[in-house]
C-alpha positions in Angstrom: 28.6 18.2 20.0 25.2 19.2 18.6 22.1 19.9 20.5 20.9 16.9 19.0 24.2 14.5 20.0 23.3 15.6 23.5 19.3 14.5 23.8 19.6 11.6 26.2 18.7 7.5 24.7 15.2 7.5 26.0 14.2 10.7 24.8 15.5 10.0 21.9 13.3 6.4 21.9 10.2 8.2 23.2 11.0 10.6 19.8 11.4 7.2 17.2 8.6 5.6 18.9 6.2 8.8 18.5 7.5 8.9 14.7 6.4 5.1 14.2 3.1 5.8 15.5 3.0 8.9 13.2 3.7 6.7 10.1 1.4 4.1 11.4 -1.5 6.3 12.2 -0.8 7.7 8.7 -0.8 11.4 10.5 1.8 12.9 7.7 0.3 14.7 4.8 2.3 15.5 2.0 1.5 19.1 1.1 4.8 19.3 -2.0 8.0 17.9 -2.7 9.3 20.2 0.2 6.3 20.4 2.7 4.7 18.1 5.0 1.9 18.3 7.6 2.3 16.7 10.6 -0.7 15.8 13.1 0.2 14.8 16.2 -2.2 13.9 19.1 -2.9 18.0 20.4 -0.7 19.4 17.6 -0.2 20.2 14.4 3.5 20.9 12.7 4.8 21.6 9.2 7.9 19.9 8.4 10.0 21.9 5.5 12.5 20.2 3.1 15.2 23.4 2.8 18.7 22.6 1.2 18.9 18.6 1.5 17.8 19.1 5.5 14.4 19.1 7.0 13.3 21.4 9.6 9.8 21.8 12.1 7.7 24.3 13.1 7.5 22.7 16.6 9.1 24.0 19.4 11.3 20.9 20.3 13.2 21.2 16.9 13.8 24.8 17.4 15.4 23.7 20.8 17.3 20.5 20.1 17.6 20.7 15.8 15.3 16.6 16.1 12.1 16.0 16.6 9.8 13.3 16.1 7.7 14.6 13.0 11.1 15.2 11.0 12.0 11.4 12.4 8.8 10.4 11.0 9.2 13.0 7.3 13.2 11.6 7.1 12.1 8.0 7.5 8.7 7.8 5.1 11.6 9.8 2.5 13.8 6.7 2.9 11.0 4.1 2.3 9.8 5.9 -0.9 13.8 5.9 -1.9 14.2 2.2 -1.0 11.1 1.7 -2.3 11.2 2.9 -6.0 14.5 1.3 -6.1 13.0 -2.1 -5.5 10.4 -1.1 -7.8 13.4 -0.5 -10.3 15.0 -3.6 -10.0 11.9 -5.6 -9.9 11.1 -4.0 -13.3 14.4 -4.7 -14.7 14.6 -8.3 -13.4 11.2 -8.8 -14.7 12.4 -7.5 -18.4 14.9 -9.3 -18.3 13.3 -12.7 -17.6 10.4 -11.4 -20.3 13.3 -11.7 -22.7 14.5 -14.7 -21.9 11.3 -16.4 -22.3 11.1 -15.2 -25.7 13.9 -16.2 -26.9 13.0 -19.7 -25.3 15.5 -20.0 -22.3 15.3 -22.2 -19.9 14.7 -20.3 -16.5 16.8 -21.5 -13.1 
């Protein structure tokens, strides 16, 4: 089991609820493709993208390998992901019904 498999379910909730207000507050700063600044209530953190895994300067990720600011870095990743895939297929449906007009089809 990982030190991160062992962080008890409210600690774990305290760290997703901290993460939420993080993305909320907009507190994360993206620095590069790989960096991120964190600025929590009485600290600052950098969160570092390093082979496909993100890591923290702040002392709870060095002890249990989670924290909330890469919670908060993971989560704003996976919106811009879901995001720009939306984005895709909105394009794509909106070509594709651009085309239809055109050629004068009826739209269901």
């Amino acid at each position: 089991m990982s030190k991160a498999e062992s962080i008890p379910s409210e600690a774990f909730q305290r760290m997703v609820e901290k993460a939420a207000w993080l993305i909320m507050d907009g507190r994360i700063v993206r620095i590069s493709d790989v960096l991120y600044y964190v600025i929590g209530r009485r600290s600052r953190h950098m969160v570092r993208l390093e082979n496909s895994r993100l890591t923290c300067s702040c002392f709870g990720f060095k002890e249990r390998g989670i924290c909330s600011h890469v919670i908060a870095v993971s989560t704003l990743l996976k919106m811009k992901e879901g995001a720009d895939m939306i984005d895709k297929l909105i394009d794509d449906r909106v070509k594709k019904e651009l085309k239809r007009l055109y050629r004068g089809e009826a739209i269901r």
